[in-house]
MIMIKE-996151 format. One record per atom (N, C-alpha, C): atom name; x, y, z; residue number from 0; chain. Coordinates in pm, 1 decimal. Layout:
// residues N
SITE  site         u         v         w  pos  unit
SITE    CA         X         Y         Z  NUM     A
...
//
This chain:
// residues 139
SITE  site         u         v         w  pos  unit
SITE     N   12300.8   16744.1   16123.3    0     A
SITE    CA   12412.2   16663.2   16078.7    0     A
SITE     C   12416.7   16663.7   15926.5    0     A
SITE     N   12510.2   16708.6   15878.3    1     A
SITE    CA   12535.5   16696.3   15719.6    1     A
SITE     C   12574.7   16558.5   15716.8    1     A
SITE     N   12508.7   16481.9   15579.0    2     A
SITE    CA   12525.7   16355.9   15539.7    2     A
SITE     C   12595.4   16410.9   15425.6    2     A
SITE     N   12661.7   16290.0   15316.0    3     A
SITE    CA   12738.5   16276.9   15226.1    3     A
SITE     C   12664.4   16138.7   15184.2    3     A
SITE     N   12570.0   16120.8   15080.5    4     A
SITE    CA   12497.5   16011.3   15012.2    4     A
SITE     C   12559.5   16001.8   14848.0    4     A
SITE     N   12613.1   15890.7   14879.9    5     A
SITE    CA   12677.5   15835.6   14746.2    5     A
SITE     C   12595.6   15705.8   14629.6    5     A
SITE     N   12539.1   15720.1   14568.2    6     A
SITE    CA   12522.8   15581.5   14480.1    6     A
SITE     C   12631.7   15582.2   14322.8    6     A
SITE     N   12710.8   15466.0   14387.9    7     A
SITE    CA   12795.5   15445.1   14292.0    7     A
SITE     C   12770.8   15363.6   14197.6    7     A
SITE     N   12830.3   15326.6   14069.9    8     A
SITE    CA   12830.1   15285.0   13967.2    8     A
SITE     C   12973.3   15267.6   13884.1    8     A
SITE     N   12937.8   15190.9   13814.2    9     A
SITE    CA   13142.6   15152.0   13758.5    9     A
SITE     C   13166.8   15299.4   13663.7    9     A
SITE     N   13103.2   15369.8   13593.4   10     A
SITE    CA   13122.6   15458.5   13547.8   10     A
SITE     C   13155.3   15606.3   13650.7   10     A
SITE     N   13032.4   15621.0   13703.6   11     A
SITE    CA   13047.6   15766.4   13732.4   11     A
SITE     C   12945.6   15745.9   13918.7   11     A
SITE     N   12991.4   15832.0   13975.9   12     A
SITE    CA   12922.5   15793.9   14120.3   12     A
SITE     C   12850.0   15974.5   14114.4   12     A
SITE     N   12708.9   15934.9   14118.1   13     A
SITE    CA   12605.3   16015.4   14225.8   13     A
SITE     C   12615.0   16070.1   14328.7   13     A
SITE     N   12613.3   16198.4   14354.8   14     A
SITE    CA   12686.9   16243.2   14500.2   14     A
SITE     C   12515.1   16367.3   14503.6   14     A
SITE     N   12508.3   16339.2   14679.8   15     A
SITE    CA   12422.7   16458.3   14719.2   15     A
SITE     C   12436.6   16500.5   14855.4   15     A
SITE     N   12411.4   16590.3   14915.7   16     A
SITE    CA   12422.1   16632.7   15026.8   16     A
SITE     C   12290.9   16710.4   15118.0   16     A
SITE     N   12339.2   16654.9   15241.4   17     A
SITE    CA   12234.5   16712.5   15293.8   17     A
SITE     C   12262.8   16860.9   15380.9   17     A
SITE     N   12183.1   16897.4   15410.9   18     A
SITE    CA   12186.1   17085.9   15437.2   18     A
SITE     C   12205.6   17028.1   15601.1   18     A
SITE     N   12220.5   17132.1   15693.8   19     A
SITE    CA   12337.3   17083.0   15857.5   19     A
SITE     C   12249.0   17040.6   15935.5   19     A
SITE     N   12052.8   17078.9   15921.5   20     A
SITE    CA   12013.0   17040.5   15984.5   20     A
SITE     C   11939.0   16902.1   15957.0   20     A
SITE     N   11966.3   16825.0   15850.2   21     A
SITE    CA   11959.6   16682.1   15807.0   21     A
SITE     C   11819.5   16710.7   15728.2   21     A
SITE     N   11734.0   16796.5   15677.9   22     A
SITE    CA   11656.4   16825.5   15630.5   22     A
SITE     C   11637.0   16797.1   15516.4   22     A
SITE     N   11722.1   16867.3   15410.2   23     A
SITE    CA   11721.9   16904.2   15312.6   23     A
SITE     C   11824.5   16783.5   15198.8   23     A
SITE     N   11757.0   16749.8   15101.9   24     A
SITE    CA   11914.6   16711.3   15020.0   24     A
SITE     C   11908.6   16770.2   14879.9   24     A
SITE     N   12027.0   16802.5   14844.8   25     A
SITE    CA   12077.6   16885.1   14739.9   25     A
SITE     C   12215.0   16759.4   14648.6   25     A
SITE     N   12138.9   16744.2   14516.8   26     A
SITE    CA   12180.3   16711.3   14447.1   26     A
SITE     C   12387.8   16773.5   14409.5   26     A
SITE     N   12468.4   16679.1   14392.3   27     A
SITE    CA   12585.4   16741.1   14364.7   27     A
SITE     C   12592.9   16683.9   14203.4   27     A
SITE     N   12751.1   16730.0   14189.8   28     A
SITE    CA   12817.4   16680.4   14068.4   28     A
SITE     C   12844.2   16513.3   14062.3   28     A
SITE     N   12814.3   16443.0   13945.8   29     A
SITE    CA   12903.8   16359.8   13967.3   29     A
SITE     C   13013.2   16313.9   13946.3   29     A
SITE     N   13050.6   16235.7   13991.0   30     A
SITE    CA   13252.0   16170.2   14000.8   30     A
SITE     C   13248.5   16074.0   13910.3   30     A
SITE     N   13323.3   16086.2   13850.8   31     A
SITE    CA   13362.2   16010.3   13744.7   31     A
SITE     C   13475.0   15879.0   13795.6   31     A
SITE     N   13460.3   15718.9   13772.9   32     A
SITE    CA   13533.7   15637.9   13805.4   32     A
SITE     C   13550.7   15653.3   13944.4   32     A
SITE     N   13436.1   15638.2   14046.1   33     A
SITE    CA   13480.7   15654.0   14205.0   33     A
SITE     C   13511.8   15528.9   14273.7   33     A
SITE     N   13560.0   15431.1   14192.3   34     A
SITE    CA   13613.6   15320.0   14322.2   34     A
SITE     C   13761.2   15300.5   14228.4   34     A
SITE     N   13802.7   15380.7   14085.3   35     A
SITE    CA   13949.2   15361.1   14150.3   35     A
SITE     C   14032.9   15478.8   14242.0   35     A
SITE     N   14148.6   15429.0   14216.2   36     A
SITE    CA   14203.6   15534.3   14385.2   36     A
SITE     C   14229.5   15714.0   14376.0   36     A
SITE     N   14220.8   15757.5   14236.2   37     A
SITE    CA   14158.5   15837.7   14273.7   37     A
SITE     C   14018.2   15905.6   14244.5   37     A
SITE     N   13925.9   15824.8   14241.3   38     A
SITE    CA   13803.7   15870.3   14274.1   38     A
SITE     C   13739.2   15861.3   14413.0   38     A
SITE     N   13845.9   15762.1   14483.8   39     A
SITE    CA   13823.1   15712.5   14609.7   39     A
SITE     C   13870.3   15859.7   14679.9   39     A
SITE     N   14012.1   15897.3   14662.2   40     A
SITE    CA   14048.4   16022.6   14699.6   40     A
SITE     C   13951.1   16135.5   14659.3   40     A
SITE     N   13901.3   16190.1   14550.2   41     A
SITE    CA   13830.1   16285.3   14561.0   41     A
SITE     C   13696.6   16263.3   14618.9   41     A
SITE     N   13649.7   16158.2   14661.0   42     A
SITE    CA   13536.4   16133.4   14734.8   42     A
SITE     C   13523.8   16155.3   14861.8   42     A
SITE     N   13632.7   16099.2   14938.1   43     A
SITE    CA   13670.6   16155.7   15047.1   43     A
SITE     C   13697.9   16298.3   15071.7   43     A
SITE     N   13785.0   16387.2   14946.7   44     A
SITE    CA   13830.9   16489.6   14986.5   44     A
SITE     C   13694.2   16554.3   15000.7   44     A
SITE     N   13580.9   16524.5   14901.9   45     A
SITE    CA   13446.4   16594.6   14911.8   45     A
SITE     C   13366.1   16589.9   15051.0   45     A
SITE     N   13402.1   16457.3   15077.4   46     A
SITE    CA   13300.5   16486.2   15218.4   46     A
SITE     C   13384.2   16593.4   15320.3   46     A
SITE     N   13514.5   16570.4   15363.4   47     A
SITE    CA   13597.0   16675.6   15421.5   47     A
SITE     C   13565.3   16812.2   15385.1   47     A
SITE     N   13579.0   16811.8   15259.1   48     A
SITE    CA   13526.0   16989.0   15210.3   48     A
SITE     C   13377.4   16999.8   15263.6   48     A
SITE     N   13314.9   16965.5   15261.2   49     A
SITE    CA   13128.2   16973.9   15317.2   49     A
SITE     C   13134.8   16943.2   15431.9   49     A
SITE     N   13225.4   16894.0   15502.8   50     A
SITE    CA   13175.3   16902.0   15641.0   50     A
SITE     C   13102.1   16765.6   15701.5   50     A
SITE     N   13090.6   16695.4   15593.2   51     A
SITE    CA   12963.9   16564.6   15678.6   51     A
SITE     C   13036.7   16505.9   15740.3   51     A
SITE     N   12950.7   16487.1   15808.0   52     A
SITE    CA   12955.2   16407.1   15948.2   52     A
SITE     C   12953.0   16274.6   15936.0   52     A
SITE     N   12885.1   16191.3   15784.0   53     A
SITE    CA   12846.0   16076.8   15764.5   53     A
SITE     C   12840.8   16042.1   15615.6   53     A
SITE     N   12883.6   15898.3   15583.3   54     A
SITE    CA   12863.1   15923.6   15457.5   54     A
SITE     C   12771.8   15817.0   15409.0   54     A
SITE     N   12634.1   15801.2   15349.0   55     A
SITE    CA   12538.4   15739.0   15318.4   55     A
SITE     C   12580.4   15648.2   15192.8   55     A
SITE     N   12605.0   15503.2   15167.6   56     A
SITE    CA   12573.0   15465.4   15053.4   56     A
SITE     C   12489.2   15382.4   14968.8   56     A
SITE     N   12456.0   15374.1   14845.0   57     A
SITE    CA   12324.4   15284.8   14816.4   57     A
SITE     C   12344.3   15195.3   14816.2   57     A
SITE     N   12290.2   15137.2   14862.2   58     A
SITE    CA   12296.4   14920.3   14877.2   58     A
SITE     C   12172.8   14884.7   14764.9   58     A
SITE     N   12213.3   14814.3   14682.4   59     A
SITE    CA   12106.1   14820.0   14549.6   59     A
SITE     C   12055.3   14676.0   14574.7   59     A
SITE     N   11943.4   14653.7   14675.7   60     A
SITE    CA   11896.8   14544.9   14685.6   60     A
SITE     C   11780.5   14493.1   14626.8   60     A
SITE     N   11839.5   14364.6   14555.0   61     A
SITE    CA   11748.3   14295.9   14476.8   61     A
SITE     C   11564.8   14327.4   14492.4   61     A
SITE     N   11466.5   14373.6   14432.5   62     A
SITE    CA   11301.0   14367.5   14445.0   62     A
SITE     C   11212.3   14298.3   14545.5   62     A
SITE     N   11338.1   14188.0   14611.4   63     A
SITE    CA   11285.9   14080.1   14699.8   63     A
SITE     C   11390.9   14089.4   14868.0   63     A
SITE     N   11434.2   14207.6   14848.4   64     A
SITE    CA   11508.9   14265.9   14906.8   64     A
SITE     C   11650.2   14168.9   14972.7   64     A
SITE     N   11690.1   14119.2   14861.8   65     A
SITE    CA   11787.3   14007.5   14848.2   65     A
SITE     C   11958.9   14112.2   14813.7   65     A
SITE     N   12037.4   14033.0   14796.1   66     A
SITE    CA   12192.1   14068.0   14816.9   66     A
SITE     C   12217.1   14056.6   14663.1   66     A
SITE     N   12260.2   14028.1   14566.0   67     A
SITE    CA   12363.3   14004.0   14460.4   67     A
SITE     C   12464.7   14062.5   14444.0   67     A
SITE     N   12522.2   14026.4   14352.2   68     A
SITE    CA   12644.1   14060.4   14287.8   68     A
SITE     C   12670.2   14229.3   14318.1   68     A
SITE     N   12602.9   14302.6   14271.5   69     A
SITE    CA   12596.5   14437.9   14279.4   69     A
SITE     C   12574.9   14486.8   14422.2   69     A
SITE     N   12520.8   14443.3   14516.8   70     A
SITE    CA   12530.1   14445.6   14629.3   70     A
SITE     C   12639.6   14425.4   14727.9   70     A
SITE     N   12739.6   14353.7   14668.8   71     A
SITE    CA   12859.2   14293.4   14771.7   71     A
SITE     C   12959.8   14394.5   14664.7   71     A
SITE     N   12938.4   14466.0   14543.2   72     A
SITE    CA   13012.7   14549.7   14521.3   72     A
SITE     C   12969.8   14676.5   14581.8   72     A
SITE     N   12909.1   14733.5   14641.5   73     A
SITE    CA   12859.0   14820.7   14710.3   73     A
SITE     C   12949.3   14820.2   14818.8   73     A
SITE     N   12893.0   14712.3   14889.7   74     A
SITE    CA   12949.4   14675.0   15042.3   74     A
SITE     C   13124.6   14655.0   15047.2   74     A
SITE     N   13193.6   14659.2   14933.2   75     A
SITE    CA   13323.8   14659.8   14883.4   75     A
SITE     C   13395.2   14823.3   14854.1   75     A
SITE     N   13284.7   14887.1   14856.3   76     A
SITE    CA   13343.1   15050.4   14762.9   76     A
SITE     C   13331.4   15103.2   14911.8   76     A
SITE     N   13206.6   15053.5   14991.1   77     A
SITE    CA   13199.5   15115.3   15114.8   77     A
SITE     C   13332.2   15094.4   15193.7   77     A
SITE     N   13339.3   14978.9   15180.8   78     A
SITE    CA   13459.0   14941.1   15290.9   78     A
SITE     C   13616.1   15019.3   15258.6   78     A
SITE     N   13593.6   14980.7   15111.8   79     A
SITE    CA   13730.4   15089.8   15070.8   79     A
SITE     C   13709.1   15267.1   15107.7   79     A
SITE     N   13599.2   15310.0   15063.1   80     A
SITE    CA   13611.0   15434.8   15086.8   80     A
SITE     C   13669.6   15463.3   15242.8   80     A
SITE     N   13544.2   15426.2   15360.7   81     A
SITE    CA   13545.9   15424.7   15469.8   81     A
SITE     C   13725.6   15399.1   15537.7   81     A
SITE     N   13796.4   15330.4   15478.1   82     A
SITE    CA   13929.9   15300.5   15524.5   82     A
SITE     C   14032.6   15452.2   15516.9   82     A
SITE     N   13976.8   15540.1   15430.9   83     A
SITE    CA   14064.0   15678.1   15447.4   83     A
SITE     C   13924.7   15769.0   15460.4   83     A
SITE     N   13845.8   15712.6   15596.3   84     A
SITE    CA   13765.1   15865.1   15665.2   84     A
SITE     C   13761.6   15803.4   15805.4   84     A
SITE     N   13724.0   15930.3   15864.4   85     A
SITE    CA   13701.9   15877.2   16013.3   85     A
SITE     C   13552.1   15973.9   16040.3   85     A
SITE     N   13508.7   15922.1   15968.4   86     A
SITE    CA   13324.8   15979.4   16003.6   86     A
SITE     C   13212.4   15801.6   15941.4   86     A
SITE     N   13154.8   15811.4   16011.4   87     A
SITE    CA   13052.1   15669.9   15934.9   87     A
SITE     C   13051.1   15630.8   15846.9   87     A
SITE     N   13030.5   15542.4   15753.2   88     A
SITE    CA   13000.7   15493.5   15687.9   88     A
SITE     C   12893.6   15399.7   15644.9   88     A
SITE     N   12742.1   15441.3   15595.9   89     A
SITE    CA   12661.6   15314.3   15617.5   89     A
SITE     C   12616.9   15320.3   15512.0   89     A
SITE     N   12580.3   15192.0   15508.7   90     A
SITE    CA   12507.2   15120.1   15336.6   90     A
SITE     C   12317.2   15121.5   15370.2   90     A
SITE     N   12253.9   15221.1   15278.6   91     A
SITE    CA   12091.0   15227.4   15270.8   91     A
SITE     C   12054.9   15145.9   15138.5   91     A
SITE     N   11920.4   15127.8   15172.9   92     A
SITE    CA   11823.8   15033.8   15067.7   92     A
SITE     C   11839.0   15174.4   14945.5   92     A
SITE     N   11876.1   15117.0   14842.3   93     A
SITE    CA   11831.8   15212.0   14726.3   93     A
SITE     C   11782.2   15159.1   14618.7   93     A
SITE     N   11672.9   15085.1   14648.7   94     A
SITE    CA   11563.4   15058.4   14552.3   94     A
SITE     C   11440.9   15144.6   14513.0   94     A
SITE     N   11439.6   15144.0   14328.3   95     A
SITE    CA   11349.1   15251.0   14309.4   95     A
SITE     C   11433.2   15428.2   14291.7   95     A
SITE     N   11546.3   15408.6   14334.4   96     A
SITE    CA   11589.4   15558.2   14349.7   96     A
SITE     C   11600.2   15607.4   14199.9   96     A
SITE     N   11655.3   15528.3   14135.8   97     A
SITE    CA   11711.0   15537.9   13976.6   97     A
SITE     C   11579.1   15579.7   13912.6   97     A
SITE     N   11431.6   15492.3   13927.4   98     A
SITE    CA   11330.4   15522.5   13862.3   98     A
SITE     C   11294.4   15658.3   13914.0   98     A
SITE     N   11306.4   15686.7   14053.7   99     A
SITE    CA   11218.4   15795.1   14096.9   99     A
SITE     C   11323.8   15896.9   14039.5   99     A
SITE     N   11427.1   15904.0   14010.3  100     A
SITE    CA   11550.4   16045.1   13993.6  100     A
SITE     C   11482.5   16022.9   13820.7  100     A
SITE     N   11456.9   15951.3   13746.1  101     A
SITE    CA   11431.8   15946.7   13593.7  101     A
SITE     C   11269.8   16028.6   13611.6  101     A
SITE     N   11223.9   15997.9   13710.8  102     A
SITE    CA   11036.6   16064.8   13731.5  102     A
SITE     C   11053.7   16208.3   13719.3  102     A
SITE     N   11139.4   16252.2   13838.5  103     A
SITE    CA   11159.4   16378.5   13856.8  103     A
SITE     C   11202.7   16482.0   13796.3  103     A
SITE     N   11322.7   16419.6   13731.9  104     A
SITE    CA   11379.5   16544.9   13607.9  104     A
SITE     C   11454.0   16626.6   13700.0  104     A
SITE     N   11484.1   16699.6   13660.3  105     A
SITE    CA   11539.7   16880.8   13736.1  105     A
SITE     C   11704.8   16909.5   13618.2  105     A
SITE     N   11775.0   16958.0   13695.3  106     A
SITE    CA   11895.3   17006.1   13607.6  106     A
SITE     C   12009.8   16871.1   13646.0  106     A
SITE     N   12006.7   16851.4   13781.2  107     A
SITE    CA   12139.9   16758.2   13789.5  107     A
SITE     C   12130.2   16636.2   13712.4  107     A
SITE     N   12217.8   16575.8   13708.8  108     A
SITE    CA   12211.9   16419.0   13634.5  108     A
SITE     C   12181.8   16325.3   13689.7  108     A
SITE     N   12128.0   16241.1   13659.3  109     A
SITE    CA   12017.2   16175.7   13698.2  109     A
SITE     C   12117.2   16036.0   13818.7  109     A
SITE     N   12251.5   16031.4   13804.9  110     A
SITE    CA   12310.8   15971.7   13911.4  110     A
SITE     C   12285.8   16037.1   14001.7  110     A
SITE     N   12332.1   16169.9   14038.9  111     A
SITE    CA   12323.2   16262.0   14138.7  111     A
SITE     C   12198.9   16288.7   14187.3  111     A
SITE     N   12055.4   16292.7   14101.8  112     A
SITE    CA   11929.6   16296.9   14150.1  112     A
SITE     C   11902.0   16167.6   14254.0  112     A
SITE     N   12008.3   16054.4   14221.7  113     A
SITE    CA   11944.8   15898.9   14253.2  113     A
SITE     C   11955.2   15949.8   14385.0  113     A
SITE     N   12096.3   15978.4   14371.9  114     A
SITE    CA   12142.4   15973.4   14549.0  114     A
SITE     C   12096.8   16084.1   14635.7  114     A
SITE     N   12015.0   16194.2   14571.8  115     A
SITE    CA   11945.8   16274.1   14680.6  115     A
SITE     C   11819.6   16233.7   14695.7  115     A
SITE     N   11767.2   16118.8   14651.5  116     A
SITE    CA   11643.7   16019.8   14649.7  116     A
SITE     C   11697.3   15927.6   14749.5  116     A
SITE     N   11819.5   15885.7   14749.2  117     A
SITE    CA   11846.4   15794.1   14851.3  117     A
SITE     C   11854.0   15835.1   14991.2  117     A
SITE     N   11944.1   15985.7   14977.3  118     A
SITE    CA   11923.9   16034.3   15093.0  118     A
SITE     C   11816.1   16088.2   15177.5  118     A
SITE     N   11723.2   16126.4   15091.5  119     A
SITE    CA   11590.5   16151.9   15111.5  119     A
SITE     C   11545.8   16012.4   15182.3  119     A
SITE     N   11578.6   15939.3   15172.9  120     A
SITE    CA   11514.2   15789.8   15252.2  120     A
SITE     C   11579.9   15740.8   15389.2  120     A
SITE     N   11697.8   15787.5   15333.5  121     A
SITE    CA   11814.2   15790.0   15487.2  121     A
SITE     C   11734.7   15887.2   15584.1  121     A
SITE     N   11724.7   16040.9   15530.1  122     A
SITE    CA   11623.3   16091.4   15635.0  122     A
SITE     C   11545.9   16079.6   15683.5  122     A
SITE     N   11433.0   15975.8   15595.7  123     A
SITE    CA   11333.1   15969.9   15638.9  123     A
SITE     C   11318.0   15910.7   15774.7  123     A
SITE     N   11455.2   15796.1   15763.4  124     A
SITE    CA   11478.5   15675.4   15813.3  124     A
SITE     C   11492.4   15695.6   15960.7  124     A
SITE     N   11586.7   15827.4   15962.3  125     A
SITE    CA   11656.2   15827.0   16092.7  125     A
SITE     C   11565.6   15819.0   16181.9  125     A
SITE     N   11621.5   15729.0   16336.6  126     A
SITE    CA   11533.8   15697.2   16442.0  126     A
SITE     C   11463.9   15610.4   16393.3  126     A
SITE     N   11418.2   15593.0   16302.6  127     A
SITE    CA   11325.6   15413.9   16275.7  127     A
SITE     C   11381.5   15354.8   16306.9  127     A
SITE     N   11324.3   15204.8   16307.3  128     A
SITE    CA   11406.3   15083.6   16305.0  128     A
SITE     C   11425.5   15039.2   16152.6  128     A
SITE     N   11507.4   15041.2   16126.1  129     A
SITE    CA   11516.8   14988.5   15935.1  129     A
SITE     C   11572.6   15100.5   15851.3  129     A
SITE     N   11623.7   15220.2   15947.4  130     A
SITE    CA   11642.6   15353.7   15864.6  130     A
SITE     C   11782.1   15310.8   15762.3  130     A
SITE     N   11857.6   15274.1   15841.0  131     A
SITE    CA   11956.4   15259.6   15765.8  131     A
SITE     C   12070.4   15130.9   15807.8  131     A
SITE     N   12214.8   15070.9   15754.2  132     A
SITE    CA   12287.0   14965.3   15803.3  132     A
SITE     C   12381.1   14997.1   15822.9  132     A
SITE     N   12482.3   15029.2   15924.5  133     A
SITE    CA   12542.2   15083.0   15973.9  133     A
SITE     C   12689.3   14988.5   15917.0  133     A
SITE     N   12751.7   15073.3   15854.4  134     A
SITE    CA   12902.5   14961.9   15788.2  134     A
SITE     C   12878.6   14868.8   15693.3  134     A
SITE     N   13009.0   14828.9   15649.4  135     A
SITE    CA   12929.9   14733.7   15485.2  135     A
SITE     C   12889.6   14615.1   15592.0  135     A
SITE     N   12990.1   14596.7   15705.4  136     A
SITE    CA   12939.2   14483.2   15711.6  136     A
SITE     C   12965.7   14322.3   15666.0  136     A
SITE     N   12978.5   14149.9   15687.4  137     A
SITE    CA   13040.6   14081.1   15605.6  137     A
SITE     C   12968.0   14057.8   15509.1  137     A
SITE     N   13027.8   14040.7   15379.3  138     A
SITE    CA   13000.4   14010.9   15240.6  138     A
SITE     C   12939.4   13888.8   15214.4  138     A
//
């Protein structure tokens, strides 16, 4: 199953993908301004072009694994995106991703590293109990 793992931000959104057999994730470009409407549109058009099946996003939960402010904007970009796709939509823990994509280095930018760190956790996840939250969900 190709995923589509997003961690957004008011500036520029993190995009990575995973390879068909859910294995692998590969860092993308990132999107610039992805929760207005059209970053919302080219976000979508991206997962359509790749094929996923699903689209992963980071839920940036508090150290104490609590909700804030930044969290119910998450669960807000999800809900908007999700309204022009008809493939999943679920919100993952992405705590730590930002530090571990700054550890690692490589060529992509370090938004785009976050979210193949995130997705990397979505994989890990699948079939656990706790892998991932299926929809934003109420606020």
């Amino acid at each position: 199953m190709r995923i589509l793992a997003l961690d957004p931000g008011e500036a520029r959104c993190g995009c990575a993908i995973s390879d068909p057999t859910g294995t692998l994730a590969t860092p993308l470009s990132a999107l610039e301004r992805p929760s207005s409407r059209k970053g919302l549109a080219r976000l979508r058009s991206l997962a359509r072009e790749l094929g996923a099946e699903k689209v992963v996003i980071g839920l940036p939960l508090t150290l104490r694994g609590e909700e804030g402010v930044q969290a119910r904007r998450a669960r807000d970009f999800a809900e908007r995106l999700g309204e022009g796709l008809d493939i999943p939509v679920e919100l993952h823990d992405e705590r730590f991703t930002t530090r571990m994509a700054e550890a690692s280095g490589g060529q992509a930018d370090a938004d785009s590293r976050a979210a193949a760190h995130l997705l990397e956790g979505h994989l890990a996840g699948l079939g656990n109990a706790g892998g991932g939250e299926r929809g934003p969900g109420p606020a």
